[in-house]
C-alpha positions as CSV (number, residue, x, y, z in Angstrom):
1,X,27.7,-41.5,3.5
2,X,27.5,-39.7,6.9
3,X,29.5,-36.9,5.6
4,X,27.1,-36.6,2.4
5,X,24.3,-36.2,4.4
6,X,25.7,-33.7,7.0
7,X,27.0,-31.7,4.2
8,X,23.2,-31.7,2.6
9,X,21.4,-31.1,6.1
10,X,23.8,-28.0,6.6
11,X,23.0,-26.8,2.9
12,X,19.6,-26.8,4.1
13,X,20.0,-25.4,7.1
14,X,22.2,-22.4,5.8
15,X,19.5,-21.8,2.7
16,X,16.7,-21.5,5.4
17,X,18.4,-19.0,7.7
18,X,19.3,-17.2,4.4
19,X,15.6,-17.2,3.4
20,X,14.7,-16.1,6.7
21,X,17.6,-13.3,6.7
22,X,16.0,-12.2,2.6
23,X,12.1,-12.1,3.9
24,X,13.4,-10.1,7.4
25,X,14.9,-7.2,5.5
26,X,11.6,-7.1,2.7
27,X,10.3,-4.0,3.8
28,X,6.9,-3.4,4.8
29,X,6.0,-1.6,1.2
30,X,7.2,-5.2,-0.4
31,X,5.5,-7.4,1.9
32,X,2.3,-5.7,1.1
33,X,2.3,-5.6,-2.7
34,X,3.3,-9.3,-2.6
35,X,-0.2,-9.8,-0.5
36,X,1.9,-11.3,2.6
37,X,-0.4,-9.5,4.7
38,X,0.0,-10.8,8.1
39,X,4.4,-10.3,8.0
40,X,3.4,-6.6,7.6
41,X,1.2,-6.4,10.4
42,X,4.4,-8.2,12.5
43,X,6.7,-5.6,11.1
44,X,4.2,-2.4,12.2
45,X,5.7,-2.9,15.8
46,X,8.7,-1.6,15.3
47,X,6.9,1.7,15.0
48,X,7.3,3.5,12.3
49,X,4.9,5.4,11.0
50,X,5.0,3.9,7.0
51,X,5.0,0.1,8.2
52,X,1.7,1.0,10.8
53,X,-0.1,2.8,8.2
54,X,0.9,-0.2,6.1
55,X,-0.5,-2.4,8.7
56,X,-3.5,-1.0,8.6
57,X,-3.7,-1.0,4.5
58,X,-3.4,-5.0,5.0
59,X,-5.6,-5.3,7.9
60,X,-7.9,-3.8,5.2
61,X,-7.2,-5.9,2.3
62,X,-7.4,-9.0,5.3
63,X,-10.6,-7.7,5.6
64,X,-9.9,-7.0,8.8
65,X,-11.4,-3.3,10.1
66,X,-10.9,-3.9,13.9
67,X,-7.3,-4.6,12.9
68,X,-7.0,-1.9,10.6
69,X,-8.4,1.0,13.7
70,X,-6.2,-0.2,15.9
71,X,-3.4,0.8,13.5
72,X,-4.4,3.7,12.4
73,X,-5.7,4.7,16.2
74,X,-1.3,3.9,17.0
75,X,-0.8,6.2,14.2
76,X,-2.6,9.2,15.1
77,X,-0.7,8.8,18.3
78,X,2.4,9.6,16.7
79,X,3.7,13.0,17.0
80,X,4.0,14.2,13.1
81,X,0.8,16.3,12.1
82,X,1.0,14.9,8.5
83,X,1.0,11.4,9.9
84,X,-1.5,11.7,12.8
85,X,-4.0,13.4,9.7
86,X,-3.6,9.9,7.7
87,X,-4.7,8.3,10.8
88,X,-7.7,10.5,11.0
89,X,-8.5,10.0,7.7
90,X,-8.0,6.3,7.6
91,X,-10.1,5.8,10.6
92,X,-13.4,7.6,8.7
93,X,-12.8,5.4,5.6
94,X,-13.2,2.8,7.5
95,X,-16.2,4.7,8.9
96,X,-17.4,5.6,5.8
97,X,-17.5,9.0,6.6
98,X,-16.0,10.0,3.0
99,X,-16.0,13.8,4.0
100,X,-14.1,13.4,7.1
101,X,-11.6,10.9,5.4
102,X,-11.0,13.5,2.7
103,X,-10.8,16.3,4.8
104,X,-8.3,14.7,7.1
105,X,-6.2,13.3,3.8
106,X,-6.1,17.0,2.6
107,X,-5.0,18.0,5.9
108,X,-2.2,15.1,6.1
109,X,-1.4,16.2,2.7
110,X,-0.7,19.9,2.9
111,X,1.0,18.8,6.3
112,X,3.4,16.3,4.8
113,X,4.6,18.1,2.2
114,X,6.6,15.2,0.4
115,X,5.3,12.4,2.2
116,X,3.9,10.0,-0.5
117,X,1.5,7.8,1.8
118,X,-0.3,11.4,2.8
119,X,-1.0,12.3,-0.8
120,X,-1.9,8.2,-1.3
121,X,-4.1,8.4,1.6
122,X,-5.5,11.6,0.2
123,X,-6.3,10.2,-2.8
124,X,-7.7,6.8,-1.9
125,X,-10.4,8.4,0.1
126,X,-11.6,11.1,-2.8
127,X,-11.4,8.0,-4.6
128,X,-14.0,6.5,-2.4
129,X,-16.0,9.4,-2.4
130,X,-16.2,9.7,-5.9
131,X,-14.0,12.7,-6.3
132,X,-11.9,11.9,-9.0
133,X,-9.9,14.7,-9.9
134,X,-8.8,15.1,-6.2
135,X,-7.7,11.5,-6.6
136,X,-6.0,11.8,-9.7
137,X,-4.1,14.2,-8.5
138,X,-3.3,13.1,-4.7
139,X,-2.6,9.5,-6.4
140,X,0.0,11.1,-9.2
141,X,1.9,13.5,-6.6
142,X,1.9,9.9,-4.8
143,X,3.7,7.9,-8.1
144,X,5.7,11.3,-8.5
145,X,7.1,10.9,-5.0
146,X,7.7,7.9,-4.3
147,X,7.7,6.1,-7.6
148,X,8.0,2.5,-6.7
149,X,5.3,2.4,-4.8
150,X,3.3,-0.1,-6.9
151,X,-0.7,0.2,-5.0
152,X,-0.2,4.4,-5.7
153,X,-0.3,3.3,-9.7
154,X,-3.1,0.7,-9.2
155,X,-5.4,3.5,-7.5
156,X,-4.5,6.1,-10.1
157,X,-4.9,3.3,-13.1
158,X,-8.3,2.5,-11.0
159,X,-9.1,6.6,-10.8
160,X,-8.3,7.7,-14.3
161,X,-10.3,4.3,-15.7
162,X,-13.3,5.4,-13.5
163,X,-12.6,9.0,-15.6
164,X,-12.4,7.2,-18.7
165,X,-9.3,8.5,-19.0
166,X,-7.9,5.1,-20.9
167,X,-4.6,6.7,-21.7
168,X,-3.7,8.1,-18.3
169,X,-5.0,4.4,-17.1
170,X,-2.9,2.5,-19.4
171,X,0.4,4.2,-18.3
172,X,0.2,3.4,-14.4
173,X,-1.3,0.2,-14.6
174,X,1.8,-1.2,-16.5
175,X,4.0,-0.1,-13.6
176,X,1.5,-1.8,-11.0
177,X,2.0,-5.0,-12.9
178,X,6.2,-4.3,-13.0
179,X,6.4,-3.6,-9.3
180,X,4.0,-5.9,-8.0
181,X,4.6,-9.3,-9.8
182,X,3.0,-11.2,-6.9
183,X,0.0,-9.1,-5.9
184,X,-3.1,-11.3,-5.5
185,X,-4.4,-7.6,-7.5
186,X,-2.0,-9.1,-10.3
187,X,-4.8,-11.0,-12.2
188,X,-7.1,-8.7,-12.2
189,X,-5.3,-5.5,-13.4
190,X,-3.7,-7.8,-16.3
191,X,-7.6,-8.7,-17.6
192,X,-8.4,-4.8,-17.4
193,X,-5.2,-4.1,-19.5
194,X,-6.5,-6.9,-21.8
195,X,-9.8,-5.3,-21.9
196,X,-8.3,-1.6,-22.2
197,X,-6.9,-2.9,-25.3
198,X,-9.5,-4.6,-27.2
């Protein structure tokens, strides 16, 4: 009987750590689209660049601006132009100064090159100042780039529904839903699809 219950408390023991080991090598991008907010914000000090600006993207969701400066303040501090411009721009979302947090995302955006969160950033603040095309086509270079980034389709399914643009709308969407399964943004996309389709 002693044996039994040794042999059950190590199972347990060895699924824990293993559980542990699984949500430890998540990566930032993951832990975000599943909503698990505050592990991201844990993972942004290590430093790089995409798990800070990350950070900051959750603070946000957290509803959490203070939070959210401080990590994009750390991330203008890094030493990559294209990074240090998504900081910028970041920061005057936050700020809602929409014409500083576009110009900045254009900057980070011609700086980066092939970096996907510069074109994201880029195009989630046209998005917020109404500048749709920009969006659409800061938030498709975004999908184009990095393709399994699931919150680049939600924006440019948000972007080309605001354009009425049902088609374009109804093909990134689907991909949110795919490579997000656990987004608390899940529900919400799936009654727009609904609604897209009626």
């Amino acid at each position: 009987m002693g044996c039994q219950r040794l042999a059950k408390w190590s199972l347990a023991v060895a699924f824990a750590a293993a559980s542990t080991v699984a949500a430890a090598q998540e990566s930032s991008q993951k832990l975000f689209e599943s909503g698990n907010y505050g592990a991201v914000v844990e993972r942004a000090a290590s430093g790089a660049p995409e798990d800070i600006y990350l950070a900051a993207m959750a603070q946000l969701k957290a509803g959490n601006a203070d939070g959210a400066n401080n990590e994009l303040r750390r991330l203008q501090e890094q030493g990559d132009e294209a990074w240090k411009n998504v900081g910028v721009s970041g920061a005057a979302m936050v700020a809602h100064n929409d014409a500083e947090a576009v110009a900045a995302g254009r900057r980070a955006a011609e700086a980066g090159g092939d970096n996907p969160y510069a074109h994201y950033q880029l195009g989630i603040a046209a998005a917020g100042a109404n500048d749709f095309d920009t969006a659409a086509g800061a938030l498709e270079r975004a999908t184009q780039l990095k393709p399994d980034f699931a919150y680049a389709h939600y924006y440019a399914g948000q972007v080309y529904q605001k354009q009425r643009n049902v088609a374009k709308a109804s093909e990134h969407y689907p991909y949110f839903l795919q490579l997000a399964p656990d987004s608390p943004d899940r529900t919400a996309i799936q009654a727009i699809m609904r609604s897209l389709r009626g």
